[in-house]
N, C-alpha and C positions, 0 to 999 in steps of 0.2 A: 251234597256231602260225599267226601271219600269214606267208604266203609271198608269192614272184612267181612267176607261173607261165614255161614259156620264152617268150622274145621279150619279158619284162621288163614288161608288163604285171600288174598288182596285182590280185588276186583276195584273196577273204573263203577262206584255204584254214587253217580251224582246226579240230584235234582235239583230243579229247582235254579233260582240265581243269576237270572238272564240279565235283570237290569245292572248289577251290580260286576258282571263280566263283562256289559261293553261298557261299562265306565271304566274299568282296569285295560279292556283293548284301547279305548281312546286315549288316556295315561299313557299305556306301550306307544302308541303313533306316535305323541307329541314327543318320546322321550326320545325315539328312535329318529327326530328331527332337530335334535340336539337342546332339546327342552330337560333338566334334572326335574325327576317330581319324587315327592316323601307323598307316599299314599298309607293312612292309617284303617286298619281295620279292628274294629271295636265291638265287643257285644260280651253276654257271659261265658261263663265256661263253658262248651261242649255244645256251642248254637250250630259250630260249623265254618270259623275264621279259616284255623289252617287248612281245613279243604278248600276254600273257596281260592286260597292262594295257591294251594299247590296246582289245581285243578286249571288256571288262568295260565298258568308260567308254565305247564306241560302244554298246554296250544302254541306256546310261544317258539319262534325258530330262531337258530344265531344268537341265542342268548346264553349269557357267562352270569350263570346263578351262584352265590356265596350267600349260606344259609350258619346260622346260629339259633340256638333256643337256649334262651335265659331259667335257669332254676332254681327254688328259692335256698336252696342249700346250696349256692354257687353266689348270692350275692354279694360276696363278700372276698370274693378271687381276685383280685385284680388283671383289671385286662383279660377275662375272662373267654368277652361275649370276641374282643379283637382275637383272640385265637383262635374261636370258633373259622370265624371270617374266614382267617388266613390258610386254615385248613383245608381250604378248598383251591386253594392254589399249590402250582408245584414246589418242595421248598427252594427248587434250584431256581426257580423265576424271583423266589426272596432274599438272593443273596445281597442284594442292595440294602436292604430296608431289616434290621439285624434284630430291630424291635420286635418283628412282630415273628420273631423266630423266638420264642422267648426268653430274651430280654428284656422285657417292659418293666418286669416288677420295680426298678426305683427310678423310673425315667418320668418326665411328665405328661401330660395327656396330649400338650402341644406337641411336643414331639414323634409321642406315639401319634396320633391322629395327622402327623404330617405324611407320615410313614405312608398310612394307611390309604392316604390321599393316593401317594408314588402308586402303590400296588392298584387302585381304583384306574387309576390312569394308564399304567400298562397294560391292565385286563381290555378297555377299550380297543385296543387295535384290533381285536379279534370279533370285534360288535359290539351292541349293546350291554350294560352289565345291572344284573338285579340284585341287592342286600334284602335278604329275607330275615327278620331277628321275630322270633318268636317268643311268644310271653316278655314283654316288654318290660312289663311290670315289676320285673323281677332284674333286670338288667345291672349290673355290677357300677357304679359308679363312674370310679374310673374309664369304663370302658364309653359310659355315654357322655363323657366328658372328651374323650378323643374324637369318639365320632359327629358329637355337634360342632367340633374344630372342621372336619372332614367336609360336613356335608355342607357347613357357610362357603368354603371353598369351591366348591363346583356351583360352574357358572352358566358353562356353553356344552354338557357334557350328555352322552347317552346316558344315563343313569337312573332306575327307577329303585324307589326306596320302599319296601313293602314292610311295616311296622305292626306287628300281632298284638293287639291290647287283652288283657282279659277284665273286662267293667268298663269302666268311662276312663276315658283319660286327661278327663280335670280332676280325677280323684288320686293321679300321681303326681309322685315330688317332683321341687324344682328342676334337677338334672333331667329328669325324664322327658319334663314339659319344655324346657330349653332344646334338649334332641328334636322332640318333633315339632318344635316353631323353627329349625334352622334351615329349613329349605323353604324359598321364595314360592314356591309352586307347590301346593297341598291338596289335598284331597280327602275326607274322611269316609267312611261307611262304618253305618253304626250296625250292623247283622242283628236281625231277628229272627223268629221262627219259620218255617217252611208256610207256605201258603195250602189249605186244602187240600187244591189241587195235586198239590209233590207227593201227598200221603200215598197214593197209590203207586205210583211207580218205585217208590221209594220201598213200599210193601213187597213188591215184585220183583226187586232187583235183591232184596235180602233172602227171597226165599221163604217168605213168611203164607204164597197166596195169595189168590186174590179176595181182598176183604169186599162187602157191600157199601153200599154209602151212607148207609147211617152208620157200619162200623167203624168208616173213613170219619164221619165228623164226629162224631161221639168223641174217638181218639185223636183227632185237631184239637178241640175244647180242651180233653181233659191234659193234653201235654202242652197246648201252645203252640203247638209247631213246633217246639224245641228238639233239636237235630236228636241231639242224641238219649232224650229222653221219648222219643220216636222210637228210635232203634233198641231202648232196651226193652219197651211194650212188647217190638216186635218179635223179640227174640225169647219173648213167654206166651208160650203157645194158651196156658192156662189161663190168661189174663186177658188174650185175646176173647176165649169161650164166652169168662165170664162178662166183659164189655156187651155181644152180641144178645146178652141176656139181661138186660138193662139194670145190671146190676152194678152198682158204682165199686168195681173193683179197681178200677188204676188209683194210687196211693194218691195223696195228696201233695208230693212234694219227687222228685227226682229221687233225694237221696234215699225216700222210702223204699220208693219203686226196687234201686239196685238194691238195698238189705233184703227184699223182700225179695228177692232173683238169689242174692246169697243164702237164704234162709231153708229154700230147698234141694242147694244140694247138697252130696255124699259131705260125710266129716272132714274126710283126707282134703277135699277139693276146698273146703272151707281154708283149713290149715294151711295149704300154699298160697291162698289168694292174703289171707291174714298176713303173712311173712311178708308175702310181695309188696306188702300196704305199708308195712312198715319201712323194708327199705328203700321203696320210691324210687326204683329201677332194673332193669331189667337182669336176670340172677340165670347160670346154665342151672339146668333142669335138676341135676344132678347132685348138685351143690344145697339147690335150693329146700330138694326133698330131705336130705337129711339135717340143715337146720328143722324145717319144721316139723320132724320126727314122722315123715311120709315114710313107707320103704318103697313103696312102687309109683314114684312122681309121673310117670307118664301116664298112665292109666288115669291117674288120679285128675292131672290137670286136662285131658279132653271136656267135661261138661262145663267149667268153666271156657274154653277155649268156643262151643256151641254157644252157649249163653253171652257173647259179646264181652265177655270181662277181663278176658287173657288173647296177647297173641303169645304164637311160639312159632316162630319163623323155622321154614324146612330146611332153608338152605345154609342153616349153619351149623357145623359138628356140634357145638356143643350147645346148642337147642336153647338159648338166652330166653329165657319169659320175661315178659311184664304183663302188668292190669295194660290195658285198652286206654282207657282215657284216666286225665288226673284227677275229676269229678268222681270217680270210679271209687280211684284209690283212696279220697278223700272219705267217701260214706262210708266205705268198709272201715277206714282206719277209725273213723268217729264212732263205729257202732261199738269196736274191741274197750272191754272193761280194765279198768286203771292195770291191775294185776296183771291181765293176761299183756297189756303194753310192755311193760316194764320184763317180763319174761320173753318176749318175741326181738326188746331190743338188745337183751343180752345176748342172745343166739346171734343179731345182726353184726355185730361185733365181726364173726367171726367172714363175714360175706363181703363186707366191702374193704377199701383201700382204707390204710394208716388218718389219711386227713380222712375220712368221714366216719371214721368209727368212733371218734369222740362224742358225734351228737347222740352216737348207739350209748354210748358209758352212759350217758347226764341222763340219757333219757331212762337209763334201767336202776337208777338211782331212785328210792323214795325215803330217805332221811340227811341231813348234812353231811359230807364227805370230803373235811379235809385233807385227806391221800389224790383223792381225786382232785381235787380245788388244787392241789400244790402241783400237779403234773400239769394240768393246764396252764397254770402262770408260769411253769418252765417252755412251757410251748408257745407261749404268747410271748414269751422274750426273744424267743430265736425268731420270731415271723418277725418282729418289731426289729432285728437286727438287720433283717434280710430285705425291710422295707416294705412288708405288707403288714402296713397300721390297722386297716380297716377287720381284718383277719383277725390280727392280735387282738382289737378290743371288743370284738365276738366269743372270743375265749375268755378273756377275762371276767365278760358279764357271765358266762354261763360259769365261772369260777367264782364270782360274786355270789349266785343267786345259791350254790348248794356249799358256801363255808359255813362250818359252824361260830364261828365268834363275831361277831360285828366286826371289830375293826378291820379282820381280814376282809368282808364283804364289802365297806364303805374302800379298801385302802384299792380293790382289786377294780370295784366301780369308778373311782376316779381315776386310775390309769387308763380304765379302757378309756374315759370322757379326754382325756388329754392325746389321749392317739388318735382319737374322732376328730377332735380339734385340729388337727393336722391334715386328716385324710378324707373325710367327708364331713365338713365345718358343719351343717345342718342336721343330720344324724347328733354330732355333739351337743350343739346348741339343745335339739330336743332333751337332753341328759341335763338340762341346769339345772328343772327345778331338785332331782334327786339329788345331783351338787349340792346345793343350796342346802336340802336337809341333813347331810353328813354331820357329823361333828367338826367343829373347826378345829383347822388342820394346817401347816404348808402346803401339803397334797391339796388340800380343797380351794387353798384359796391360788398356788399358781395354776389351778386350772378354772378358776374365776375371772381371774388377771387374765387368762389365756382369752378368753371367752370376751371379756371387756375390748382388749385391743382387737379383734377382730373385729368387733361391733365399731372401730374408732374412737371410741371411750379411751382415751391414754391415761385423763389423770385418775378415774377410777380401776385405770391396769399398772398404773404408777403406784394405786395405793394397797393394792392386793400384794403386786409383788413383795413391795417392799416389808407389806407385813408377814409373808409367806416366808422371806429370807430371815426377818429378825429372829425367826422362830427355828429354822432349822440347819443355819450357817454355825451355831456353836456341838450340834448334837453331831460324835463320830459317824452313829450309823445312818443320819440323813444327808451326809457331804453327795452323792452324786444328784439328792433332788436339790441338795440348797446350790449348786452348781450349776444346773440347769435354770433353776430361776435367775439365779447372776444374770444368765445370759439372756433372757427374755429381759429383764428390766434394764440390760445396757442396749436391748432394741427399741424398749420401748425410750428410753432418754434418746434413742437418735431422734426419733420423729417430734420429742419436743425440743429437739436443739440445745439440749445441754451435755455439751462436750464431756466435762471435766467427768462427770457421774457416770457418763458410759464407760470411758479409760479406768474408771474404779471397778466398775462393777465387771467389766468383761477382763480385765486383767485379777478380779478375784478371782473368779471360774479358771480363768485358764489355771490358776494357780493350784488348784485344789488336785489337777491332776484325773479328773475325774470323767474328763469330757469328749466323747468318741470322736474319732478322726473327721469325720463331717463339721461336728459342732463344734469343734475346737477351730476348724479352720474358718466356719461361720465367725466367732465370735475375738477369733482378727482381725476381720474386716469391723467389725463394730468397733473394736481397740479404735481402726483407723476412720472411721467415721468420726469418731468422739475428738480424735486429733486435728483433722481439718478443722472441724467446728470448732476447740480450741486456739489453735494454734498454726492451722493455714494448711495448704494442699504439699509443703514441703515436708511438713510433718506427719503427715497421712501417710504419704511415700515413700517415708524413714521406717514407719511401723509396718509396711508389707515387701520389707526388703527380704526377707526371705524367700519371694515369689523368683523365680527362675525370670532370666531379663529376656528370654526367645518366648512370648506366649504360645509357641506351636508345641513349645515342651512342659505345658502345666497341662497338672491332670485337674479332670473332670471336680475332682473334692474340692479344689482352688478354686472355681467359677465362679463363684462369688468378687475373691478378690481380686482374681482379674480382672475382673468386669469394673472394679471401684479404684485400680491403680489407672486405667484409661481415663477413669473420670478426672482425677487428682492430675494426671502429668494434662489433663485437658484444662483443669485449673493455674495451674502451675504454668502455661501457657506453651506445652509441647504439644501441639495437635496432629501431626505426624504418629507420634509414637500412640499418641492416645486414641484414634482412631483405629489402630493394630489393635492392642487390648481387647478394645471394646468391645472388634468386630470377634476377633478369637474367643469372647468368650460367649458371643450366641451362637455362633459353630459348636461349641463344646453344647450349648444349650440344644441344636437341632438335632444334637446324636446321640440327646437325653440325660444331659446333665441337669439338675435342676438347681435354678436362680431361687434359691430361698432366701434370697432379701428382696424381693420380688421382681419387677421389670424394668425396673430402671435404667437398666443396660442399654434397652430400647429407644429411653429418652435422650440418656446420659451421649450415644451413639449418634441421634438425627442430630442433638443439637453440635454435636463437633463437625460432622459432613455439611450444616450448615454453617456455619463458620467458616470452612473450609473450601465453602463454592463447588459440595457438593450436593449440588440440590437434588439432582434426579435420585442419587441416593439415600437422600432426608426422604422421597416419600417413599423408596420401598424400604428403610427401616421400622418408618411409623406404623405403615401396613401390618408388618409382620409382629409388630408391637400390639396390637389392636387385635388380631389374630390372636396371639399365647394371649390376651387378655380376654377375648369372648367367654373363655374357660371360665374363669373364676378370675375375674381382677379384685387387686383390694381395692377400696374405695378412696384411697388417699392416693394411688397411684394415678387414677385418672386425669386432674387436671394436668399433669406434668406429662402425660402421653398426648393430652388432646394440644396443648401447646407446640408438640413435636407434629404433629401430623399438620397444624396450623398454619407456622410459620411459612413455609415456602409456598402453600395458594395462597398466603398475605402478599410476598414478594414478588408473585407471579401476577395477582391483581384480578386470582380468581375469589370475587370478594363476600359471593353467598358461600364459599365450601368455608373461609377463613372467619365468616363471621360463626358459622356453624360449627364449628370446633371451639371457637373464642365461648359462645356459649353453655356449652356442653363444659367446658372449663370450669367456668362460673359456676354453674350449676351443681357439680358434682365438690367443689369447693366450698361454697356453702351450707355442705352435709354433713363436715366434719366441724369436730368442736374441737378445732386446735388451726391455728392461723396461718403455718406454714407453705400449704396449696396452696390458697390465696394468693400468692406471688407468681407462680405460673399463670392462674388464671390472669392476672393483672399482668401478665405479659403478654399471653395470645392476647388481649384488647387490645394495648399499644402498637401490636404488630399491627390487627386491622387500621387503627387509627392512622400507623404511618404511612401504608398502600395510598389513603384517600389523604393523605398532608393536611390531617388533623392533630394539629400538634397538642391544641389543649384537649383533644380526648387523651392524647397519649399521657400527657401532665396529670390527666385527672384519673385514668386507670391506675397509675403508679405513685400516688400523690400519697399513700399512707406510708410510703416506704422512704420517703425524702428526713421523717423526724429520724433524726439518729437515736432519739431517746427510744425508740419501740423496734429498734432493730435487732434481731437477734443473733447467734451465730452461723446458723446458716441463711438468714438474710444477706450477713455480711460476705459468707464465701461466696455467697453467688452473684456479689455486685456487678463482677464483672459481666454478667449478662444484664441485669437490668439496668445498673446505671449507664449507658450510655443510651439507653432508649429516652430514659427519666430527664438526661440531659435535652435529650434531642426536641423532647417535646416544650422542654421551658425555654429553649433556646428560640424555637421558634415561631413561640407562642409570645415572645419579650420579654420573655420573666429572667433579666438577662441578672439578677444582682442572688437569686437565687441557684442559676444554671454556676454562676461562678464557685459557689460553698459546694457544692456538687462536683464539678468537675476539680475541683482540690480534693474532694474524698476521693476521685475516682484516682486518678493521679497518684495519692497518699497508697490505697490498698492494694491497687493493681496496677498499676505501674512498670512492672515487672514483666506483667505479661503481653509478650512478645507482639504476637498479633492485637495486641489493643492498640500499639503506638499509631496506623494512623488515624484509628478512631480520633484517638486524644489526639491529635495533631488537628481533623477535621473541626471536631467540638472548640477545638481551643482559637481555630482561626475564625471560626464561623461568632464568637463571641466579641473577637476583635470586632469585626465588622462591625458585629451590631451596638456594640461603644462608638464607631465612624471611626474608627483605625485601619483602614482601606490596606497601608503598608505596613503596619504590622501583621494585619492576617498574611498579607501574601507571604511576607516572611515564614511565619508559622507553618503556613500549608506548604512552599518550597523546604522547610526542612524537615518536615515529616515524609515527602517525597525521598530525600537525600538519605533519610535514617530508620523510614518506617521498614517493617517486613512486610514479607507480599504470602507471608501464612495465610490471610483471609483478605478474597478479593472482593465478600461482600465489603467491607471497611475501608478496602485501596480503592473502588469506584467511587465510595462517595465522595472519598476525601479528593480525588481525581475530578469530581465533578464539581465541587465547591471551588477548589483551584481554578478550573478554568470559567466557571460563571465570573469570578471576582475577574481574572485576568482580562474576559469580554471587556465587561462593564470599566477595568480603566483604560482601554485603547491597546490591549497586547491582544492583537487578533489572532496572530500566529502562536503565541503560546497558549491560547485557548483553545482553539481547535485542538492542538498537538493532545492535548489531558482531554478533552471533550473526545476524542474519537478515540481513546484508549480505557475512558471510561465505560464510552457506550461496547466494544469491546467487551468488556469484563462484565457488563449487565445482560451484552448476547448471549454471551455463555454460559450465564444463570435463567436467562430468559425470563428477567426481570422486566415482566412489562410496563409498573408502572414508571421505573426508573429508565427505563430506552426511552420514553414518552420525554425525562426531563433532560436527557441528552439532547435528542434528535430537536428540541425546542430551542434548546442551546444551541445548537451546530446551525440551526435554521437563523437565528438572530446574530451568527457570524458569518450570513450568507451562503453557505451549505444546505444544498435540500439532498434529503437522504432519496438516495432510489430504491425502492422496494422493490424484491423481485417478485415478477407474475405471479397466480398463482397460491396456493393457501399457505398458512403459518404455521410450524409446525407448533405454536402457541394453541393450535385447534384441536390439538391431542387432546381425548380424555387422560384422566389421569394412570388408566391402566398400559393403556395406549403409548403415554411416555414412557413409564417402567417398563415394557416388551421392547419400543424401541430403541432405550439408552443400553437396554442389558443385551440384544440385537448387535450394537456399536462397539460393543464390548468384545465382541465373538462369541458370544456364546452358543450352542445350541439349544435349541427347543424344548429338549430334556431339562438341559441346565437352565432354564429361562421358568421353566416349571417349578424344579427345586427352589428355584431364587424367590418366587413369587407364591409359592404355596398354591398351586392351579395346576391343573393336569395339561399336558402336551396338546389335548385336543384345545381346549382353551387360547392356550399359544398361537394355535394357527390362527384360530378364530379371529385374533386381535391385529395380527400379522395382515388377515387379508383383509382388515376394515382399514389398517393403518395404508396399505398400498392401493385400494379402492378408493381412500382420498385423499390422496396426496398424485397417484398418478404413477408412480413408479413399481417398476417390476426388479425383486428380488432385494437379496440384502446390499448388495454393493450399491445399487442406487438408494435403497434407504441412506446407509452409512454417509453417500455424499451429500443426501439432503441434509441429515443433521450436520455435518460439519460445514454445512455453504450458511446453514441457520444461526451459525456462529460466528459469522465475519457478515463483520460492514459492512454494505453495498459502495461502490465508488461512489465520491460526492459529484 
C-alpha cells in the first residue's frame, strides 16, 4: 500500500503485492508490443486497489498516464469521467476534438467517444498510454457509454486500461459491465488482505515499531490483512498495548475501529472531521474551521492528521483538508446523529459550489418543503433545456421525495422517469413499478407508453399514448405534455406503417405551438415519414421542403431531416443527390449531433452506395453504423443494419460473413412483435441465396411479401429494394407466371425510378426467355441498354450479362463478348466475385480465357484491409484514414504494412496502381 506517514506527509510505504505487480508489468510488455489490454482491479474499499495501481505505473517509463476518479455525487454529470480524461492533456493539443473541451453535454456518446478515440491516438506517438478511472462504480453513464465506443476501437494500439472497482464487478449495471467486456484482452485481480508476512514492514514503515509475532498475527487475524484497517490499528498506539495483552481490543468491524480512533480525540478535532464527513471533500483549513464553529483549525486538525484520518498537504496556501480514505469518511458520517446531520449540512451549504449545495439543502431538511421542491424543479428545467436529463431527473426525485402534497411528488416523479427514459433507459425502467403506482394520469401513462416502445411493445405504446392524449389534448394547462405525446405516438405509427395517423398526429403537435426547436424539427420529419408511407417518396419531399437544398448549410437541429430527405430523393430514384444528404448528415452526427430517430442514416446511406457501386464505401458506412450502435441500439434497428453490413460480403462471395449478418438479421427480427424488420432480414437471406444462385431460397425468403393482401405501406415504399430480388428469385426458380404479376407491380410502383430501368429491362427480358422468346428478350435487353441509366452498375452488369449470355447462345459472338467484357468490367470494380465467376464462364464459352495476373487478389483483403486501402486510393492520410475508420493512426500503419507485406508492394503509389490494374480486365 501507499500510505502517509504521521504529520501527513507522503511517503513510498508499500508492501506487499508481488504477484499482482508482475501480472500488471507483463500487461505493460504485451501493451507496449502493441497488444490493447482493460485490466480490472477489484476488491472492497480500502484493501489497497489505488495503490497497487499507482505504485505499478510510477515504475513505469515513457508512459502518458490520464487519470479520472468517479464520485457518487458526480454520477450524474455527463461526460464527467471524459473530462477528467481530457484534463490531462494540453487543451492546445484538443483543438481538434471540441467535445471533449466541453462540449459534450448534448452530443452523443458515439461521438464523444470517437473524439476520445482521436485524443488516445495522438497521445500514442509520444509512447505508450495508460487510462486510469477510479471507482468505477460510480462512473457517470454517458461517459462509459463513450468509452466502451473507444475502447471496442482500439485494435493494434499501446494502450493499457487500468479500471478501479470497489466490490465485485458482476455487482455493477449494464453500462459498467459493457465498458469492461469491450476490450478483447482482459485481465482481473480481485485484491485481498496483506499476507502476515507485509504486517511487519508495513508496521515499520508507518512508524508504528517494531511489533513481536504474536502481535503481527494476533493483528493479521483480527483485521484480515485489510490494508487499511492495518493502518488504523497502527496508528493507536492504545490498541496496539492492549492487543500485546491478549485482550481482545481491536473492534470487531473497521468502521468500529475508526469511531473508536474518533472517540478519543479533542472536541474541536472531532468537529472538523464531522464537517469533513459531511462535505465529502477536501475544504481550506480556514473556511472549514469556521463552518464547524472551530476558531483555531490548525491546532485542532493535527491529531486527526497523526491518527491517519485527515491529510492537509504543506504545499498548498490554502491548506485543502480532507478524511484519508472514503471508508473513513463513511463511519464518521454513519456514527453523526440524525440532528447533528441536518445541522452540519446547513453549514455545508455555505462550503461548496452552487451545483452541489442542493444535496447540502435536501439533506438539512427534516419536514416536506415545497419552497424548496419548487426551486429544484426550476433547476431541473434549465439542466433539461441544456441537455443534462440525467441531472435533471436527480433533482426532480430529490423534489419528489420532500413535496408536501402528493400530486406534486407523483407529477415531479414521472418527469424525472420520462427524462431517464431518454438518458439512461435502465435507470428509468427501474422507476416502472413506482410509475405503475401513481395515480393515473397523462403524465403516467406517456411515460408508460415511453417505457412500452423502448421495450418494442408499439401497440401497447400505441395504446398508452393514445390514452395519454385523450386525456390531456383538451386541458389549456396540459397543451405542452399533450404535445409531446402527439409526437411520440406519430413515432410510434411510423414503426407501425400507418402513414395517415402519423401526419395527424405530428401535425397536431406542431400545431399547438408548444414544441422546442429540436422537437418540432424531429416531429417534421415524422410529418414526412407518415407521407411516404402514405403517399410516396415525392411527398415526403414536399413536407421537408423547408430544409435548405446545400446540406453543408443545415444545422445540427435538421439531422434528422436531412438524413430522411437522402432517403426519400434515394427512393424517388436521385441517388446522386441522396447519397449527399445522407453522408451530410452523419458528419453533422460525428461532430455530435444527435440522430434521434435513431440510425437509420447508417443503413438508409450503405444501401444507396450500394446501389450506386459503391461498395468499399457500403462497408465503411455499416462499420461505423455498427460502432454508434454498440452504444445503445434499439432493437428494431438491427436487422436493417445487419442487412447493410451484409449485402456486399454477399456480392463479393464472402459467404460465412453474409450468412452471419443474414442471421443476426433474423434473429434480432424475430424479437420484435411487430413485422416490419422482417423484410430486411428476408432480404440479407436472398442476398446470401443469390451469391450461391439459389433462386428458390431467395423466392422463399421473400415469399410472405409476394401477397399484396399483407403489404403494408412501407412494405410497399420499399418495393423497389426487394422486389426485384423477389423477382429474381421466381424467375429463376421457373415460377415464371408468378414472376410476371410481380414484375407488373414492380413496373406499376417503381417505375419511375431511374436506376431501376435496367433492372426492369433485365427481369423483363430474362422472362422472355424463359416463355422461349429468344427475340423478344434480345429486344427487351437491347432497349434497356439504349434507354436504361447507368446510376447503378450493380443493375447495368447484370442486365449487361444477360444480354450477352442470350447473344452467345444465338450465334452473335461479337456482340456478346462486346457486353460480356463490359459487364465483367463493371463486376471488377465491385469486385463481385461471384458474378466475375459468371462472366469470365461466359467469355470462356465465346472462346476467350481471361488471363489472370501473377500474383494474389486483392479479393484476399480482409475487410479492414479493404477500407485502409480504398480510403489509401482516395488520398487520404493516415490521420484522415483514422477519423474515417474510427481507429487510431497507429492501427492505420498496422493494416498499411500487412496490406503491402502481401501483396508485395512498397508505398501508396504502388498500392494505388494495384487497385486500379484490380479493375480492368486482363487481355483475352
Amino acid at each position: 500500500m501507499t500510505s502517509l506517514r504521521p504529520g501527513g506527509l507522503e511517503e513510498d510505504v508499500f508492501v506487499g503485492r508481488k504477484a499482482e505487480l508482475v501480472l500488471l508489468a507483463d500487461v505493460m510488455a504485451r501493451v507496449r508490443d502493441g497488444q490493447p489490454w482493460l485490466v480490472t482491479i477489484e476488491g472492497e474499499s480500502g484493501v489497497g486497489k489505488t495503490a497497487l495501481a499507482r505504485r505499478f505505473l510510477a515504475a513505469e517509463t515513457g508512459l502518458t498516464v490520464l487519470r479520472a476518479r468517479a464520485d457518487p455525487g458526480e454520477a450524474d454529470l455527463e461526460y464527467g469521467i471524459i473530462e477528467q480524461l481530457a484534463r490531462g492533456v494540453d487543451p492546445r493539443a484538443l483543438a481538434r476534438y471540441p467535445l471533449l473541451l466541453g462540449e459534450a453535454a448534448r452530443s452523443s456518446p458515439f461521438a464523444v467517444g470517437a473524439q476520445v478515440l482521436g485524443m488516445i491516438g495522438d497521445r500514442q506517438g509520444a509512447g505508450p498510454v495508460a487510462l486510469v478511472i477510479d471507482d468505477v462504480q460510480w462512473a457517470d453513464r454517458r461517459s462509459m457509454e463513450a468509452l466502451s465506443f473507444t475502447f471496442r476501437r482500439l485494435s493494434v494500439d499501446a494502450v493499457a486500461v487500468i479500471l478501479i472497482v470497489r466490490g465485485d464487478r458482476d455487482q455493477l449495471d449494464a453500462p459498467a459491465r459493457q465498458m469492461l467486456a469491450s476490450m478483447a484482452q482482459r485481465h482481473r485481480i480481485f485484491l485481498q488482505g496483506l499476507t502476515v508476512d507485509d504486517v511487519a514492514p508495513l508496521a515499520a514503515g508507518l512508524g508504528a515499531g517494531s511489533l513481536g509475532s504474536e502481535a503481527i498475527r494476533r493483528l493479521h487475524d483480527r483485521t484480515g490483512g485489510h490494508t487499511l484497517y492495518l493502518r488504523t490499528m497502527l496508528a493507536d498506539a492504545e490498541s496496539l498495548e492492549r492487543l500485546g495483552q491478549e485482550t481482545a481490543a481491536v473492534p470487531a468491524s473497521l468502521a468500529a475501529a475508526i469511531r473508536d480512533q474518533l472517540a478519543v480525540l479533542p472536541a474541536p478535532t472531532r468537529s472538523l472531521l464531522e464537517m469533513l464527513a459531511v462535505v465529502d471533500g477536501p475544504v481550506p483549513l480556514a473556511l472549514l474551521g469556521g463552518a464547524a464553529g472551530v476558531p483555531e483549525p490548525t491546532a485542532a486538525i493535527e491529531p486527526a492528521v497523526r491518527a491517519g484520518l485527515a491529510d492537509l498537504p504543506s504545499d498548498q496556501p490554502t491548506r485543502p483538508v480532507a478524511i484519508r480514505h472514503a471508508l473513513q469518511r463513511d463511519a464518521i458520517y454513519a456514527g453523526l446523529a440524525a440532528d447533528r446531520r441536518r445541522e452540519l449540512h446547513a453549514r455545508a451549504v455555505t462550503l461548496v459550489d452552487e451545483v452541489n449545495a442542493w444535496a447540502h439543502r435536501v439533506a438539512a431538511v427534516d419536514r416536506p418543503d415545497e419552497g424548496l421542491a419548487a426551486a429544484l424543479e426550476r433547476l431541473a428545467d434549465e439542466e433539461a433545456a441544456a441537455g443534462r436529463l440525467a441531472l435533471a431527473a436527480t433533482h426532480l426525485r430529490w423534489a419528489s421525495d420532500i413535496s408536501p402534497a402528493r400530486a406534486d411528488r407523483e407529477r415531479r416523479l414521472l418527469t424525472a422517469a420520462l427524462h431517464l427514459m431518454l438518458a439512461e433507459e435502465s435507470r428509468g425502467l427501474a422507476l416502472r413499478r413506482a410509475v405503475e403506482s401513481a395515480t393515473p394520469s397523462p403524465l403516467r401513462d406517456c411515460v408508460l407508453g415511453t417505457m412500452a416502445f423502448s421495450a418494442g411493445e408499439m401497440r401497447e405504446a400505441e395504446r398508452r399514448f393514445s390514452q395519454a392524449l385523450a386525456q390531456a389534448r383538451d386541458d389549456p394547462d396540459s397543451r405542452p405534455l399533450a404535445a409531446m405525446i402527439a409526437n411520440r405516438l406519430a413515432g410510434t405509427y411510423t414503426l407501425l406503417a400507418e402513414g395517415e395517423k402519423v401526419m395527424t398526429f405530428g401535425r397536431w403537435a406542431l400545431d399547438t405551438g408548444c414544441l422546442d426547436p429540436a422537437a418540432a424539427s424531429q416531429t417534421r420529419t415524422l410529418i414526412a415519414v407518415g407521407a411516404s408511407v402514405a403517399a410516396g417518396p415525392r411527398a415526403a419531399l414536399a413536407e421537408l421542403s423547408h430544409l435548405d437544398a446545400d446540406p453543408a448549410r443545415i444545422e445540427p437541429v435538421d439531422v434528422d431531416g436531412l438524413a430522411f430527405r437522402g432517403w426519400y430523393r434515394m427512393l424517388a430514384g436521385d441517388l446522386g443527390p441522396a447519397v449527399g444528404d445522407l453522408a451530410a448528415s452523419l458528419r453533422l452526427a460525428r461532430r455530435g449531433a444527435t440522430l434521434t430517430l435513431g440510425l437509420r442514416a447508417y443503413f438508409y446511406l450503405a444501401l444507396a452506395q450500394y446501389l450506386a457501386g459503391a461498395w468499399d464505401d457500403v462497408l465503411l458506412t455499416a462499420e461505423q453504423g455498427f460502432s454508434a450502435a454498440a452504444i445503445h441500439a434499439r432493437r428494431y434497428e438491427l436487422p436493417m443494419l445487419h442487412l447493410a453490413a451484409g449485402c456486399v460480403p454477399a456480392g463479393r462471395g464472402a459467404a460465412a460473413e453474409a450468412e452471419r449478418h443474414a442471421a443476426l438479421a433474423e434473429e434480432a427480427a424475430a424479437r420484435l412483435d411487430y413485422g416490419q424488420e422482417r423484410l430486411y432480414a428476408a432480404m440479407a437471406r436472398a442476398l446470401v441465396c443469390q451469391a450461391a444462385g439459389d433462386y428458390l431460397g431467395m423466392t422463399d425468403a421473400l415469399r410472405p411479401w409476394q401477397d399484396e393482401a399483407v403489404l403494408d405501406g412501407r412494405s410497399r415504399l420499399y418495393a423497389a429494394f426487394w422486389r426485384p430480388l423477389l423477382a429474381e428469385g421466381l424467375i429463376g426458380s421457373g415460377q415464371a407466371g408468378q414472376a410476371v404479376v410481380l414484375s407488373g407491380q414492380l413496373r406499376a410502383e417503381s417505375g419511375q425510378v431511374s436506376y431501376l430501368t435496367p433492372a426492369l429491362a433485365w427481369l423483363d427480358g430474362w422472362l422472355a426467355e424463359l416463355r422461349g422468346a429468344p427475340e423478344e428478350a434480345l429486344r427487351t435487353y437491347q432497349c434497356g441498354e439504349d434507354t436504361a441509366s447507368t446510376e447503378s452498375p450493380v443493375y447495368t452488369a447484370r442486365l449487361l450479362l444477360a444480354h450477352g449470355r442470350l447473344l452467345r447462345r444465338t450465334g452473335n459472338r461479337k456482340g456478346a463478348v462486346e457486353r460480356l467484357r463490359r459487364a465483367n468490367t463493371l463486376f471488377l470494380g465491385l469486385r463481385a466475385a461471384p458474378f466475375i465467376a459468371q462472366t469470365e464462364e461466359e467469355l470462356a464459352a465465346c472462346g476467350l480465357r481471361q488471363q489472370h495476373a501473377s500474383g494474389r487478389s486483392v479479393l484476399e483483403m480482409t475487410d479492414r484491409e479493404t477500407e485502409v486501402a480504398y480510403l489509401i486510393e482516395q488520398g487520404m492520410t493516415n490521420a484522415e484514414i483514422a477519423a474515417e475508420l474510427f481507429i487510431t493512426p497507429k492501427a492505420v500503419e498496422y493494416h498499411l504494412g500487412n496490406i503491402y507485406a502481401k501483396f508485395g508492394v512498397k508505398g501508396r503509389q504502388q498500392l494505388r496502381r494495384l487497385l486500379g490494374d484490380s479493375r480492368r480486365p486482363a487481355p483475352a
